[in-house]
VOGU-3710 file (C-alpha; in Angstrom, 3 decimals, decimal comma):
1> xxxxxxxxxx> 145,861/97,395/84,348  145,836/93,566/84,944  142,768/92,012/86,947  143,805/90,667/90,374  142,581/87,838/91,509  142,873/85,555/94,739  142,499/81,456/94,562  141,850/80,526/97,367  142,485/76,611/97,474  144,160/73,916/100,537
11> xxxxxxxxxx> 146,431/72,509/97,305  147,471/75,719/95,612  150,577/74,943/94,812  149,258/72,329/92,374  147,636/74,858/90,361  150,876/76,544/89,463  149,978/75,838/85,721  146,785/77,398/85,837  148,040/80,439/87,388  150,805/81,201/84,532
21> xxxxxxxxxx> 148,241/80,745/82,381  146,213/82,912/83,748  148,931/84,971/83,839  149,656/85,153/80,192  146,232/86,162/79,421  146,535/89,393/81,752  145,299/87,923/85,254  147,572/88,475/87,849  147,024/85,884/90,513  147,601/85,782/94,537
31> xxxxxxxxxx> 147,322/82,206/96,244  145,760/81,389/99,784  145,749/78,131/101,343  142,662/78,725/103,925  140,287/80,679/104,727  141,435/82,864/107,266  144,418/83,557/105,235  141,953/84,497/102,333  139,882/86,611/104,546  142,923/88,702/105,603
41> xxxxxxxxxx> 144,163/89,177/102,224  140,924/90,443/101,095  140,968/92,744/103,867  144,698/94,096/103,073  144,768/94,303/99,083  141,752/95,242/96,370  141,126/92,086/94,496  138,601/92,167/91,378  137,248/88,383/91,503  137,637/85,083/94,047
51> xxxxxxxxxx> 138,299/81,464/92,751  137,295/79,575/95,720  137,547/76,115/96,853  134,394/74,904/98,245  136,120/71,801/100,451  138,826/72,610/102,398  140,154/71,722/106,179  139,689/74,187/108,924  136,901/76,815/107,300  135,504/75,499/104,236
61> xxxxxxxxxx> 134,168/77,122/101,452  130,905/78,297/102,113  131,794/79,330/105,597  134,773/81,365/104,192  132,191/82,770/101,259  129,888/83,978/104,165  132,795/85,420/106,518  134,282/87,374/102,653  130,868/88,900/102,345  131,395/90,981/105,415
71> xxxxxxxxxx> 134,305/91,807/103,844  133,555/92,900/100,895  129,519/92,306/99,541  130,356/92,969/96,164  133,018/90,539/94,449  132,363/88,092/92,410  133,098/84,826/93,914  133,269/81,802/91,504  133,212/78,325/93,592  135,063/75,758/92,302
81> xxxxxxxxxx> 134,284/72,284/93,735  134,143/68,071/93,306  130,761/67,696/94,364  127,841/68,063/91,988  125,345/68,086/94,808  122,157/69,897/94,485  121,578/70,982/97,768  125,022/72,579/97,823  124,690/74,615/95,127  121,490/75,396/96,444
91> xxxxxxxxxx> 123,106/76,345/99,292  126,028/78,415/97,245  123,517/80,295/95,270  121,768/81,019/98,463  124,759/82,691/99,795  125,581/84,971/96,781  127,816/82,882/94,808  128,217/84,465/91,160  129,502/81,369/89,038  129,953/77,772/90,205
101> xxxxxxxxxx> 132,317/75,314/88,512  132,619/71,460/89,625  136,296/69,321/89,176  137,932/68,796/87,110  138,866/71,891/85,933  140,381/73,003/82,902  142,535/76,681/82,681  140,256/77,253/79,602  136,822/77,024/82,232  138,503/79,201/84,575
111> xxxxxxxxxx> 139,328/82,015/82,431  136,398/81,636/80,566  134,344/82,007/84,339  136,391/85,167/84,789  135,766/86,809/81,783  131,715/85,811/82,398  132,287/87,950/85,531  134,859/90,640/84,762  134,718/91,605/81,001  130,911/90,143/80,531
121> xxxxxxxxxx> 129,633/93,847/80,314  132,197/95,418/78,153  132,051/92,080/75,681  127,917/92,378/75,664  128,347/96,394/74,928  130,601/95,381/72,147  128,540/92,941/70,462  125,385/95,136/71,456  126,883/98,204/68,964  128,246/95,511/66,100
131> xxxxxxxxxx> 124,606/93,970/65,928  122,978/97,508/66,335  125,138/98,962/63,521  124,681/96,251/61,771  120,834/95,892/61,619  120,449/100,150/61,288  119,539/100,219/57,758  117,599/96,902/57,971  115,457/98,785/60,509  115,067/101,706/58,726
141> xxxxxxxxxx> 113,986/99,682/55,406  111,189/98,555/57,472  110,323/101,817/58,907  110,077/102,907/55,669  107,617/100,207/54,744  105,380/99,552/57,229  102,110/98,522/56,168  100,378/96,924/59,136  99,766/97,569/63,173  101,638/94,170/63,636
151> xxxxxxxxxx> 104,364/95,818/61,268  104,963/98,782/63,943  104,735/96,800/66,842  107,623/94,765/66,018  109,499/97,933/64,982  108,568/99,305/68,262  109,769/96,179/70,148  113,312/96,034/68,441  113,936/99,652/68,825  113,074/99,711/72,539
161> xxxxxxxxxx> 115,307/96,403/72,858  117,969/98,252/71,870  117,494/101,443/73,489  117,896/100,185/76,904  120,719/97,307/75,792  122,535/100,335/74,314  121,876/102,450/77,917  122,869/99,364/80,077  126,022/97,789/77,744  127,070/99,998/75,172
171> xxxxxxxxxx> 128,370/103,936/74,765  126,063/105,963/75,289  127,118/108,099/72,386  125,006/105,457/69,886  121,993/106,533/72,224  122,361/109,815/69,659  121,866/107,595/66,675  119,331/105,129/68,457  117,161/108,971/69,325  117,225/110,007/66,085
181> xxxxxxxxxx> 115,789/106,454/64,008  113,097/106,780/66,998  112,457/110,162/65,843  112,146/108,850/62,577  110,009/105,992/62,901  107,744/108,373/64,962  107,522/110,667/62,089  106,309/107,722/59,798  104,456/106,402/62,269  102,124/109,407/62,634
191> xxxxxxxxxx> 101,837/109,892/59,170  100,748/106,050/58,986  97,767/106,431/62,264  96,954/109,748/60,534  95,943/107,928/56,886  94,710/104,541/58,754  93,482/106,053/62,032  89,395/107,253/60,982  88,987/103,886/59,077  89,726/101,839/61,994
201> xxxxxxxxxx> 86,971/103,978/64,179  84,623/103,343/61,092  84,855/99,933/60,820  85,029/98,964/64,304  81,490/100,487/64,406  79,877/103,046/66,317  77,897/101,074/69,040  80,366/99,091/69,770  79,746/95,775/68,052  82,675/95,566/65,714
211> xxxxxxxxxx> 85,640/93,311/66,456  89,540/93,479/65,247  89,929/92,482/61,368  86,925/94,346/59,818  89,058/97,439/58,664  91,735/95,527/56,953  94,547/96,633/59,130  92,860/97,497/62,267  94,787/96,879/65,430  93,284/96,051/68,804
221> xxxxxxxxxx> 91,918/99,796/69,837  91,118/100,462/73,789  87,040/99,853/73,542  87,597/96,240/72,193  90,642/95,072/75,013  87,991/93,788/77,470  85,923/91,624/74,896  88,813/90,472/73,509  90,960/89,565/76,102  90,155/89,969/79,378
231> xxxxxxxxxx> 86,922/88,341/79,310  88,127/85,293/78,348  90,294/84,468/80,963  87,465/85,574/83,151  85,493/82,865/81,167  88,335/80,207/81,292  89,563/81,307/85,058  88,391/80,574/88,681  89,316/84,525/89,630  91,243/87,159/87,312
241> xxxxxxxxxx> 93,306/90,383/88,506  93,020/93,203/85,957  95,753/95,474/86,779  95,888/98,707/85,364  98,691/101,246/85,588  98,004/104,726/84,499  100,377/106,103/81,935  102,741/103,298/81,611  105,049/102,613/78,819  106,493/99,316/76,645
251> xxxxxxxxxx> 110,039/100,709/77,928  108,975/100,786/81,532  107,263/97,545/81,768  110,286/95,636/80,757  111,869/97,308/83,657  109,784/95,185/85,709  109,122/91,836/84,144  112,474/90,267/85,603  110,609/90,691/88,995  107,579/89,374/87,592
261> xxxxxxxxxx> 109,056/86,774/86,364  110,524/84,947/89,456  106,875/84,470/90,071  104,594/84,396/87,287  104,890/82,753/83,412  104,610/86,055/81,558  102,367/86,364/77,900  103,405/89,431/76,405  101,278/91,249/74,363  100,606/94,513/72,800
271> xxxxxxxxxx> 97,096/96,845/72,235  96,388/99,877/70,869  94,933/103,214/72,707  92,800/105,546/71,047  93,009/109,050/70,239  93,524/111,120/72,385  95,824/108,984/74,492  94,768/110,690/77,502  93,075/109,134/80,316  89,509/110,279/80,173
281> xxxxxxxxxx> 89,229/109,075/76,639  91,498/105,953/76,777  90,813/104,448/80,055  87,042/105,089/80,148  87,122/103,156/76,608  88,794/100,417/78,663  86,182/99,935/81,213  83,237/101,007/79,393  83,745/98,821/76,016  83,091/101,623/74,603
291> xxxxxxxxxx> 84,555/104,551/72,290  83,691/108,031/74,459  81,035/109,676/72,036  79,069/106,324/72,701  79,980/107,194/76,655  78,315/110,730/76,949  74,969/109,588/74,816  74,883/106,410/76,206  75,823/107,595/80,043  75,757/110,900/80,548
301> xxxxxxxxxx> 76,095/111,338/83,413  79,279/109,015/83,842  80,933/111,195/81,372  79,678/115,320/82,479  82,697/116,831/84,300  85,215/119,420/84,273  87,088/119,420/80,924  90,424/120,873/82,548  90,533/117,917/84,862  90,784/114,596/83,747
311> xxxxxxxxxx> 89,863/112,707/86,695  86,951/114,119/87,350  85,890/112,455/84,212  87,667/108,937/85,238  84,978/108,909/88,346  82,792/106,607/87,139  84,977/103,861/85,995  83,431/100,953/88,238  79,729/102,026/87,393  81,042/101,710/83,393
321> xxxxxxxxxx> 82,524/98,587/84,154  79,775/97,033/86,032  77,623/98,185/82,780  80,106/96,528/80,519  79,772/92,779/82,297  76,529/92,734/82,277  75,944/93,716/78,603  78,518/91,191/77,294  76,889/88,260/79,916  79,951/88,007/81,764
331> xxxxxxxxxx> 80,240/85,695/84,714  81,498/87,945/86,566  78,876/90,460/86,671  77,441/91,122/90,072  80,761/89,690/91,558  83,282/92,359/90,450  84,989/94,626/92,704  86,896/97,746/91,954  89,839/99,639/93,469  91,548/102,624/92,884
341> xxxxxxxxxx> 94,860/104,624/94,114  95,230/108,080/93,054  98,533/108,979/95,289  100,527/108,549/97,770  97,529/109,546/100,531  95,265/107,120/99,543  94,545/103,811/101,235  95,634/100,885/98,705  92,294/99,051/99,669  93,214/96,496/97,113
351> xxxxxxxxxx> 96,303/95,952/99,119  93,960/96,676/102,863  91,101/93,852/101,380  93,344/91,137/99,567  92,334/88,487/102,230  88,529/88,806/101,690  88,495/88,601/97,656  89,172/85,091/97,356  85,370/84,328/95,302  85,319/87,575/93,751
361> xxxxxxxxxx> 85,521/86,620/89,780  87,117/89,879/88,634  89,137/92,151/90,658  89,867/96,066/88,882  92,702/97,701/90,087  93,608/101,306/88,821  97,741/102,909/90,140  97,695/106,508/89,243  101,245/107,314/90,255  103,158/106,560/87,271
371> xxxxxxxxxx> 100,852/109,168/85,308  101,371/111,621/88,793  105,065/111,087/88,967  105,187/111,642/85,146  103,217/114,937/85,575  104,872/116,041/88,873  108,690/115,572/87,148  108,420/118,664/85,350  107,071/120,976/87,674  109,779/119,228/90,841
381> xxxxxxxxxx> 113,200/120,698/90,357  114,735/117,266/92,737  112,119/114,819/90,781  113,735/115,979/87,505  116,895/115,725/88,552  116,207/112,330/90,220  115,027/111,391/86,650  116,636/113,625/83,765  115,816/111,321/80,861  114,045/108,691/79,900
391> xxxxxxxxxx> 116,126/105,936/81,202  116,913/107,645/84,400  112,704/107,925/84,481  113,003/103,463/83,792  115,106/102,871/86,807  112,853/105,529/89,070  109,600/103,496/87,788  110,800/100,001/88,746  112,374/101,609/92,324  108,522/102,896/93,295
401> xxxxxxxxxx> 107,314/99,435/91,524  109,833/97,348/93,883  108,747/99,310/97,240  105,132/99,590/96,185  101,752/97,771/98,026  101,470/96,863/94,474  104,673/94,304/93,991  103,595/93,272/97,844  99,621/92,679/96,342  101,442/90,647/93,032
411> xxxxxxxxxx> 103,475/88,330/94,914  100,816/87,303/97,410  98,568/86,725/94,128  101,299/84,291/92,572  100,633/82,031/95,736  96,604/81,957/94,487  95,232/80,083/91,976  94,570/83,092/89,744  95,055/85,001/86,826  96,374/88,595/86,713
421> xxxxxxxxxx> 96,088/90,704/83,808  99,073/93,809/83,935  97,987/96,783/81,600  97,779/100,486/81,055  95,411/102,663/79,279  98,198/105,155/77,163  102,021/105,922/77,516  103,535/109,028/77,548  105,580/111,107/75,414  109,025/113,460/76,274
431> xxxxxxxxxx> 108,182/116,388/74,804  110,887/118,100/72,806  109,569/121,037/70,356  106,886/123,519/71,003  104,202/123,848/68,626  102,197/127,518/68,032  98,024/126,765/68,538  95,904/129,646/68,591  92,329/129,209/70,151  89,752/130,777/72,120
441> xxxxxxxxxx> 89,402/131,215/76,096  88,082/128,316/76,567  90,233/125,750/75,293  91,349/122,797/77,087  95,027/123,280/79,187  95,687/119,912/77,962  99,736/120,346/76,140  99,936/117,369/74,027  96,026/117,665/73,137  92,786/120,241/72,892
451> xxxxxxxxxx> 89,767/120,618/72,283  88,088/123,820/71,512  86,281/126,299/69,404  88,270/127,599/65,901  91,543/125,818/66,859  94,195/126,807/64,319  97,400/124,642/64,174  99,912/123,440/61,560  98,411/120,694/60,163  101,514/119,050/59,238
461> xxxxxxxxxx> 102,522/118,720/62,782  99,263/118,460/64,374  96,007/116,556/63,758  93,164/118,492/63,608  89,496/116,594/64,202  87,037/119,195/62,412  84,528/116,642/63,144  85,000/114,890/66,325  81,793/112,541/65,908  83,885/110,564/62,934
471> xxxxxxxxxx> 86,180/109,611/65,893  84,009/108,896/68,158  84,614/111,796/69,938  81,946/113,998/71,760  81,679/117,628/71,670  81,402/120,472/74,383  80,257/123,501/71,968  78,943/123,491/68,393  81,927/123,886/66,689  84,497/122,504/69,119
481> xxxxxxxxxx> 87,724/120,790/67,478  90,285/118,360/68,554  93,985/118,816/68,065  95,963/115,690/68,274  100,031/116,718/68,155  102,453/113,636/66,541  105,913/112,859/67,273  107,687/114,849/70,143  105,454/117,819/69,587  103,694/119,908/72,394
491> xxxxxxxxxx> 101,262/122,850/71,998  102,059/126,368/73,490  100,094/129,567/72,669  101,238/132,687/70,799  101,204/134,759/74,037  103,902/134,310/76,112  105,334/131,482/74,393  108,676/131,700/75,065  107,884/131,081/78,915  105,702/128,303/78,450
501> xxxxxxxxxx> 108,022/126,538/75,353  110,536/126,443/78,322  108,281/125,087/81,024  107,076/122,018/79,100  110,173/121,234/77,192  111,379/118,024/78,639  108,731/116,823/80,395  106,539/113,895/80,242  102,719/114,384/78,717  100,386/112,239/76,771
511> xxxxxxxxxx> 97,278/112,699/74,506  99,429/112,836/70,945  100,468/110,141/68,303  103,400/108,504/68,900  104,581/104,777/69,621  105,020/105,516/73,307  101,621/106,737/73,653  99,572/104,543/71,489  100,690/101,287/71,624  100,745/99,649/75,014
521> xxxxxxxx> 101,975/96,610/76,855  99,346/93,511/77,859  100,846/91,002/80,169  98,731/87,732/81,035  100,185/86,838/84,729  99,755/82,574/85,794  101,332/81,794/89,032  104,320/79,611/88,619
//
């Protein structure tokens, strides 16, 4: 079926030559002299694009543009006019126009301007599958040799690229092929942090005084982030924003950074989390400085809580913090304030107290409900529904992101001489295939991690810590172990397995090995 299109233009009739032609190519074309006559037409018939004429007698063209939006909100409109002024086109963008094209025109510009506006998404979706097809076994070569952290990052940045280019342009059959080289590179990914993983840990040192390059692969790992690059834009800035949401992935944050963008020059960057990429153990390494066995000798009582419930062990986060700035001589320790929102019931006090931080130096924020909303999805029968798959889960992150306190608190910062820092502490992982772990009562509940007495797993699939201290990890008991799962694994026990292999299928955990989990997006924020 032909697009239909109406030109709207006070000399029509003179562009009989650019109609055939747009004829020829598959355009059929009504004509309208005026505004009013356009208006009525687009009232009567189903058109798929406007050309309109921006000066005309009677109604001109952005007074007819305004009067077709009532009309009809969605059509691209492509203004054609003779005057290059700014303040017009300011004025046309202003009003919604979707292309804008100054006289003399050529039939060549206009159909090229339609096909920008009608066939734009099926052409990108075409090229997006030819260049994906084309670059799948260059892609795999390098999964297949992968030697360094900054090796897997870019692998991890190219394959998310094209997971959500393939979701938003392409058929959504290739998402099949794109899932299954994920799979893959998550396989030799967590066969790669496995053999790497307990060098790292050695060589950055067990008190904390190591720094990224002793091991000779070592990425940046979750106790080194503040050292290494937060505190020096507290050093280099008048006041810095450290933003941290819980649980958030690479694929998510891109969701965002078009917003972010329209206020802020963006430096994107990527860190490591430790193992487990849970929160106790990740994010209290991110505000302590410090890998968690150095935590509960060096604080414990920051660290004592109940092992079934991570945030009772994420309640001392400000009090680590506060520790951390003064040890490192930071300038802002004793003016550092910290703020955080654990759901929807809470007062955002960041949000309430914005107008009295301006000479605090460093201002902590923590937003829990990604990591909630990850949780709650697979025990909420509308949630999952809302969000069945990962991409669905995308949009339903940047649609809490674009009505939160927390997009109000970021645009009110881009007005501030300031620096905000955007982070998280771990990603998450959908969970496809249940794993058998056998253990005693008093194992952890975790699904994508435990800890516990005589854990037995399949080591193939699972990581097993028989000696937590060479991690950095403390113990509860004597002989308490650490299972770490890899890939899209979760862990289920013997008895009543089946039940429980259905319950967590499909849903959303963290604390494993996988590229979603462990390496995580750094954004550096400067006001525009």
């Amino acid at each position: 079926m032909p697009f239909r299109i109406l030109w709207v233009d006070d000399n029509i009739e003179d562009l009989r030559s650019h109609r055939v032609y747009l004829g020829e190519k598959g355009y059929e074309v009504d004509g309208a002299t005026n505004g009013r006559d356009a208006i009525a037409l687009l009232g009567e018939k189903i058109y798929d694009a406007v050309l309109l004429d921006e000066m005309m007698p009677g109604m001109g063209g952005l007074e007819t543009l305004e009067e077709m939006r009532k009309v009809n909100a969605r059509i691209p409109v492509i203004m054609i006019t003779k005057s290059e002024a700014e303040d017009l086109m300011t004025r046309a963008i202003g009003k919604r126009i979707d292309d804008y094209l100054v006289k003399p025109v050529s039939p060549l510009q206009i159909l090229s301007a339609l096909k920008r506006q009608l066939e734009g998404r099926k052409l990108t979706g075409e090229t997006v599958m030819r260049d994906y097809m084309a670059n799948f076994m260059a892609v795999s070569d390098r999964i297949g040799t992968a030697a360094s952290p900054a090796d897997w990052e870019g692998i991890y940045l190219d394959l998310v690229a094209w997971g959500m280019d393939i979701f938003q342009y392409s058929d959504h059959g290739l998402l099949s092929t794109w899932s299954d080289q994920m799979n893959a590179a998550n396989l030799a990914f967590a066969r790669y942090v496995r053999r790497r993983y307990l060098d790292w840990i050695k060589a950055d040192g067990a008190t904390g005084v190591g720094t990224r390059g002793e091991a000779s692969d070592a990425p940046l790992l979750s106790p080194r982030l503040y050292e290494t690059w937060i505190e020096p834009e507290v050093q280099r800035s008048r006041q810095v924003f450290w933003i941290l949401i819980d649980c958030m992935r690479l694929d998510q944050v891109r969701m965002i950074e078009p917003l972010l963008e329209a206020h802020f020059h963006v430096d994107r960057r990527l860190y490591w989390s430790i193992l487990p990429t849970a929160t106790p153990y990740s994010r209290n390494s991110l505000f302590a400085g410090l890998y968690p066995l150095d935590i509960a000798e060096g604080y414990p009582a920051w660290w004592i809580g109940d092992p079934n419930h991570e945030g009772s062990r994420n309640a001392h986060e400000a009090e680590l913090l506060d520790a951390l700035l003064r040890r490192v001589q930071s300038p802002a320790a004793g003016s550092c304030r910290y703020y955080k929102v654990s759901d929807a019931r809470d007062t955002d006090h960041l949000h309430r107290n914005l107008g009295s931080l301006d000479d605090t130096r460093l201002v902590a924020g923590v937003y829990n409900f990604l990591d909630i909303m990850s949780h709650g999805r697979s025990q909420n029968r509308i949630l999952k529904e809302l969000a069945p798959d990962e991409a669905a889960f995308r949009t339903l992150m940047r649609s809490w992101f674009e009505h939160s306190n927390l997009w109000d608190v970021l645009r009110k910062l881009a007005r501030r001489d300031c620096t905000v820092i955007l982070t998280t502490d771990h990603g998450s992982m959908l969970c496809q295939k249940a794993v058998q772990i056998r253990g005693n009562r008093d194992t952890s509940s975790n699904v994508r991690y435990k800890f516990g007495d005589n854990l037995g797993v399949d080591e193939d699939k699972v990581l097993l810590m028989k000696n937590p201290e060479d991690y950095r990890l403390p113990r509860q008991g004597p002989i308490e172990n650490y299972a770490i799962t890899t890939e899209n694994h979760y862990l289920v026990y013997p008895t009543n397995f089946h039940e429980y292999e259905r319950l967590y299928r499909d849903s959303f955990q963290h604390g494993g090995i996988s590229m979603e989990e462990m390496i995580c997006p750094f954004l550096v924020l400067r006001p525009r």
